[in-house]
N, C-alpha and C positions, 0 to 999 in steps of 0.2 A: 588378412589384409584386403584382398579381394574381394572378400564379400562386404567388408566394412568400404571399400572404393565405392564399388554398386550400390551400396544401402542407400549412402550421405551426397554421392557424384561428388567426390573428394578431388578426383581428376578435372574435371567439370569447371571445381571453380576454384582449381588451381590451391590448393592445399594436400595437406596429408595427414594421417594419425596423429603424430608427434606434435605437431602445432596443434590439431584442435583438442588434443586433451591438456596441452600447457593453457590452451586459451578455456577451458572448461575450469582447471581450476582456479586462472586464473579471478575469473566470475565469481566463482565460489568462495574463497577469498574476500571480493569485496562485499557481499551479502549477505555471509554466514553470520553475521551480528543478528539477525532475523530469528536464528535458532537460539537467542537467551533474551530478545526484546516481546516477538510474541507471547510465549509463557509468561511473561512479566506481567504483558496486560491484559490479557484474558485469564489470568487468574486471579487477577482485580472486580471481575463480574462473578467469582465464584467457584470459576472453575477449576479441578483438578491440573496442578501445575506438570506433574508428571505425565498424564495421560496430553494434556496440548503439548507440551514438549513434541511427543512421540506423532499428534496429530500434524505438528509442523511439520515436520522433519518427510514424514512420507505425505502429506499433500503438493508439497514442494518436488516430490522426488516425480510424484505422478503427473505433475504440472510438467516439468523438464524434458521427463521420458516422450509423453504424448507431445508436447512441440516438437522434441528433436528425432523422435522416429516418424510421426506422421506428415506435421507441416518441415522437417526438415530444415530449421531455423536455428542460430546458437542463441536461441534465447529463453533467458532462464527465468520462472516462475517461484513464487513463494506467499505464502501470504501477505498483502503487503500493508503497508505504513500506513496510518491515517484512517482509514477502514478499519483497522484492530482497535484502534483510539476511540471512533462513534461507537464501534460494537458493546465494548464497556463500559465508557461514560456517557453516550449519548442514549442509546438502546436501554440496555439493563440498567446504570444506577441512575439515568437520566430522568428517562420515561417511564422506567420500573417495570418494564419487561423481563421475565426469567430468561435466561443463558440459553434455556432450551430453544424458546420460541422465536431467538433469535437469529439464531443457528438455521432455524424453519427459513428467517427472511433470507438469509445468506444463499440458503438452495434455492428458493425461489425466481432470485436473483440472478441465480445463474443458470435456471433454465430457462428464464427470459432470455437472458443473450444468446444461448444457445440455441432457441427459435430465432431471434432474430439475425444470427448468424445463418443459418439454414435458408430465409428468405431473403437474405440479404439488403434484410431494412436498415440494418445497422449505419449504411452509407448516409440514406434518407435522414435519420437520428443528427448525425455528427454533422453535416451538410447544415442543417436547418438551426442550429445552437451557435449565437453567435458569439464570435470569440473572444466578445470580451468577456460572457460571462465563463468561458470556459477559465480564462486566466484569471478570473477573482476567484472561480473557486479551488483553482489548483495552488493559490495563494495562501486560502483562508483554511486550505487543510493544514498547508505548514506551518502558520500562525498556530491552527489550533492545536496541531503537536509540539508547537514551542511552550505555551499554556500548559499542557500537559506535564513537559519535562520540569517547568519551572514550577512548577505545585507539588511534581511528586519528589523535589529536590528541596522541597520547603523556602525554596526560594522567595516564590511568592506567596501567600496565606490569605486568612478569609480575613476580612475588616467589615462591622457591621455601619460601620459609619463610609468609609470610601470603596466596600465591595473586594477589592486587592489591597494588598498591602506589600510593605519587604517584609522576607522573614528573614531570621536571625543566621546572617551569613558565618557566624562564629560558628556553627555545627557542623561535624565533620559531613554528614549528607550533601551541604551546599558546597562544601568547600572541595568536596573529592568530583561533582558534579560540573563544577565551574572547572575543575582540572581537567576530568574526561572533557571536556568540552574542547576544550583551548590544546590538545594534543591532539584530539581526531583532525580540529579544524588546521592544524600547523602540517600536519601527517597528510592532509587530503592536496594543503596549497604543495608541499614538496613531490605531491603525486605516488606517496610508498603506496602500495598494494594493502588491502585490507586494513584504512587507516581505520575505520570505524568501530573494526574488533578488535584490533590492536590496544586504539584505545580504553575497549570494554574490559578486555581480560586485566590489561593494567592497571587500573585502577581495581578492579578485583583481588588483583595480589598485594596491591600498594596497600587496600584496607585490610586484608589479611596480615601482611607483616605490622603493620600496627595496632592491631588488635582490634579493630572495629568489624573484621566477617569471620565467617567459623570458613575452615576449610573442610570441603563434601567429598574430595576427591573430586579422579577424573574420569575414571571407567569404572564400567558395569553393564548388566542387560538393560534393555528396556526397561522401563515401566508401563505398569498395567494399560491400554486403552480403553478399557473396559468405562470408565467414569465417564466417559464423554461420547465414544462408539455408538453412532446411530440412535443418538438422544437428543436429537433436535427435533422439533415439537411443530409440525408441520400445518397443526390445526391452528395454532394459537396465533400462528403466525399470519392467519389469513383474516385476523383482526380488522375490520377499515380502517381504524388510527394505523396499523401495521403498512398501509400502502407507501406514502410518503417514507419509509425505512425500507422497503425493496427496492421501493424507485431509486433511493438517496446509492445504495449499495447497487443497485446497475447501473444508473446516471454513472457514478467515479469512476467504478469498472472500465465501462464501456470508454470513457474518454484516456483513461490513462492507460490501457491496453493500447488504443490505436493511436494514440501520441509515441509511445514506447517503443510502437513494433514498427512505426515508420521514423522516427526517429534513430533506431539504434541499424533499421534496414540501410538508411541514407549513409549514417557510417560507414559500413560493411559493405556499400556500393553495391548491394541487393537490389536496389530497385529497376525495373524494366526501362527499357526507351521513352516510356512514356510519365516514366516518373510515380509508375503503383507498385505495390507488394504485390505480385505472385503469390498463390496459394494463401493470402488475406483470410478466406473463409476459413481453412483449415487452422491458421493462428488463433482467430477468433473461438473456434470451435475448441482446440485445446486450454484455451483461456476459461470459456465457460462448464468444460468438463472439468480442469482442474477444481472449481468455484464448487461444484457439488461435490464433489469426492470428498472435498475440505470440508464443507459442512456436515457430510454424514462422519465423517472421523473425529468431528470435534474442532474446529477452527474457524477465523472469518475468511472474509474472499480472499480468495488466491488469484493474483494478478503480472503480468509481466514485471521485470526487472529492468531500469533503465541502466543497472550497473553492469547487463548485459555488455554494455560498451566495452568496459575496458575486457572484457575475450574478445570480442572485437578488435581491438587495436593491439591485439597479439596475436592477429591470425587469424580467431577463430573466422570459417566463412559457411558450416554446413551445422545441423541438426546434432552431430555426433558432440560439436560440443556443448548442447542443452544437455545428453546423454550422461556426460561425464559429473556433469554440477550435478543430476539427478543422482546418480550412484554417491557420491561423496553425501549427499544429505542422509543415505539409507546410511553412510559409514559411520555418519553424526549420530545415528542413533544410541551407539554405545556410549555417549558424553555427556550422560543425562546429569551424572551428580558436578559434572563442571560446569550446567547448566543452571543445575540447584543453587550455586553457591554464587551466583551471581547478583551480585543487591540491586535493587532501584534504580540509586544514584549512579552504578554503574549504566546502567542505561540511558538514563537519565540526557548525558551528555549526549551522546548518539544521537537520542530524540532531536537535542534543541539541533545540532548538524543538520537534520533533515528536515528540519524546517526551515532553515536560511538555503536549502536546495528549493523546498518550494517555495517558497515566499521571492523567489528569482524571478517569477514570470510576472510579478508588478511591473517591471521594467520593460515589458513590451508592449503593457497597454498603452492604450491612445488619450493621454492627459489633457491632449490639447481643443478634445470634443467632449464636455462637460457630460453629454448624453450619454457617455462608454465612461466615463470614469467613475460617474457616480457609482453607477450598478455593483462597479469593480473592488469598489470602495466598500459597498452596502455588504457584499458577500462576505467578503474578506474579513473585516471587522466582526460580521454576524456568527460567522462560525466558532471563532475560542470565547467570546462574548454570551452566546447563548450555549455554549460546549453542546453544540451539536450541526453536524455537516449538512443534515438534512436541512434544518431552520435554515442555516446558511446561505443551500439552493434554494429552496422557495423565497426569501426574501430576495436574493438577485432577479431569481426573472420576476417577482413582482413589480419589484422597481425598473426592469428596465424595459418591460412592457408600459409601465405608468409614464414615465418620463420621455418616451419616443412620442406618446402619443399625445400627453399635452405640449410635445416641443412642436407638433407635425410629421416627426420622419418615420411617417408611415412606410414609405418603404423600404426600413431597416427591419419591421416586425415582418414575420412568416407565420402560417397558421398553426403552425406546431410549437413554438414559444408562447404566442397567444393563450392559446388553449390550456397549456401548461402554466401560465400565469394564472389563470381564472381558475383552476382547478388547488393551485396554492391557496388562492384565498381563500374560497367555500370552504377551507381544510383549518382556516384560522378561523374562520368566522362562526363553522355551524358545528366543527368538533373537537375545538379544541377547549 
């Protein structure tokens, strides 16, 4: 106990053991949907389901560990939402990129931020990105996972005449999809713990007693890593079309790591007198080590958890409870075939949940200055529309580089948006 006081300053900031491992699992709990939604969609690009499983489970646990022993923070890592989504439909079946070379942009990605955590440009970056398009495109991710759930729940379908269409809500996929939906979201407004998996495993068992899933069991060893293990393609990935897919996967990263960690900081009343995160670099830095460790093992970016909150609001206030969520993920490992046996539609629902999460920051843009909304608009809508995040971004700052400057309000642009806009278009205009 002594030496976990000195590890975490458990005295410090006024906690103890007991709370932050209630507050570790608690986290764990609300997140662990991660360990049967990943596999879900990264083995939609191809890959081995058993081996991303196993690649989740410990990129997460290494994400946890390295935040909560080194930055000393409860905040917990995984790969995250929306990022797993571009990496399979936008990347590989989008663009038609192999799995491998994708994998390449993901480390890439995250040794960008990792240099730019080390010089500490990351500030300069966030600073200079103005926020409305940060909020159309943390919009247009949710949109585009809502798109996602509603297509892989056949919800919606292809129509050669109107593009979308409904599909046939008589089928048990929409019908168990619209369930999971409407239970996670009832389960999230009453505030239970873990509404998310609750609802996944549910509806798992619900399609199992009616004969619609096979049951795989719930324990056993691992499965192999081997399929996916340091098989990302590091050449391929250094493609020029490939840049716009780096950038797209450190652009998210970077924004929603430092949304997250000062977000879930200000909860936790972590933040200094002056209203910064302490040891920031060190977050940042475990953020972008976790992001490569994930892609040599087989998985997309790995990124902070905003569900870090609720261990938050049980206490947790030190490093030791990222620690705990990390060990419980190595415990996941044994749950592969209850992982197996999770269908789609079970997912499915969870998805559309995290897109009415994102899809929330509409509500902060500024409607009432035409020149911030449009952009907000433009991204938003571009993302599940052209089902890709990167598109997304580059048509946001194109537009709203274009739009300030035939409005006049030149002094809303900065030369890092600029430059970034003009480099979106040369990207549409000379290589695409």
């Amino acid at each position: 106990m002594k030496f976990l006081d000195k590890q975490f300053k458990l005295s410090e900031h006024n906690t103890n053991v007991k709370t932050e491992v209630i507050a570790g699992v608690t986290t764990f709990l609300t997140m662990a949907y991660i360990i049967f939604v990943n596999p879900s969609i990264l083995s939609e690009a191809g890959m081995d389901y058993g081996a991303v499983f196993v690649a989740t489970c410990l990129a997460a646990a290494v994400g946890c560990l390295v935040m909560g022993i080194w930055a000393n923070y409860p905040i917990a890592q995984a790969p995250g939402m929306g990022l797993n989504a571009f990496f399979t439909y936008g990347v590989v079946l989008g663009m038609g990129y192999s799995w491998e070379a994708a994998l390449g942009a993901v480390f890439f990605s995250g040794l960008t931020f990792f240099v730019l955590s080390i010089f500490r440009i990351r500030e300069w970056i966030i600073n200079s990105i103005p926020l409305s398009l940060r909020l159309g495109i943390a919009a247009g991710i949710g949109l585009f996972l809502g798109m996602i759930a509603l297509k892989n729940a056949g919800i919606v379908v292809a129509n050669p005449a109107t593009f979308v269409a409904m599909g046939d809500l008589s089928e048990p996929a929409a019908l168990y999809a619209l369930l999971g939906f409407f239970v996670i979201t009832a389960l999230a407004y009453l505030q239970v713990t873990g509404a998310v998996m609750i609802g996944i495993l549910g509806i798992t068992v619900l399609s199992m007693v009616l004969g619609h899933n096979q049951y795989g069991g719930i324990m056993s060893m691992p499965p192999s890593i081997a399929p996916t293990f340091m098989a990302m393609d590091l050449a391929g990935a250094l493609d020029v079309a490939m840049l716009s897919v780096i950038f797209a996967f450190l652009f998210v990263d970077l924004f929603d790591t430092s949304g997250t960690l000062v977000g879930v900081a200000h909860r936790g009343k972590l933040l200094d007198k002056d209203g910064k995160l302490p040891r920031i670099g060190r977050a940042m830095m475990a953020d972008s080590t976790a992001t490569m460790a994930g892609a040599a093992l087989g998985t997309s970016t790995t990124t902070s958890y905003v569900e870090s909150t609720a261990g938050i609001a049980s206490g947790g206030r030190t490093g030791l409870t990222a620690v705990v969520v990390g060990v419980l993920f190595l415990i996941s490992l044994m749950f592969s075939p209850l992982a197996g046996s999770i269908p789609a539609y079970a997912t499915a629902g969870a998805l559309l949940y995290v897109a009415v999460l994102m899809a929330g920051s509409l509500a902060h843009a500024n409607w009432e200055d035409p020149t911030d909304a449009a952009p907000v608009l433009i991204a938003a809508l571009a993302m599940p529309l052209t089902f890709s995040i990167a598109e997304g971004i580059a048509l946001g700052f194109i537009s709203f580089v274009a739009i300030k400057t035939l409005s006049g309000r030149f002094k809303d642009l900065n030369p890092a948006v600029v430059i970034l806009a003009l480099l979106f278009a040369a990207k549409f205009l000379f290589l695409d």
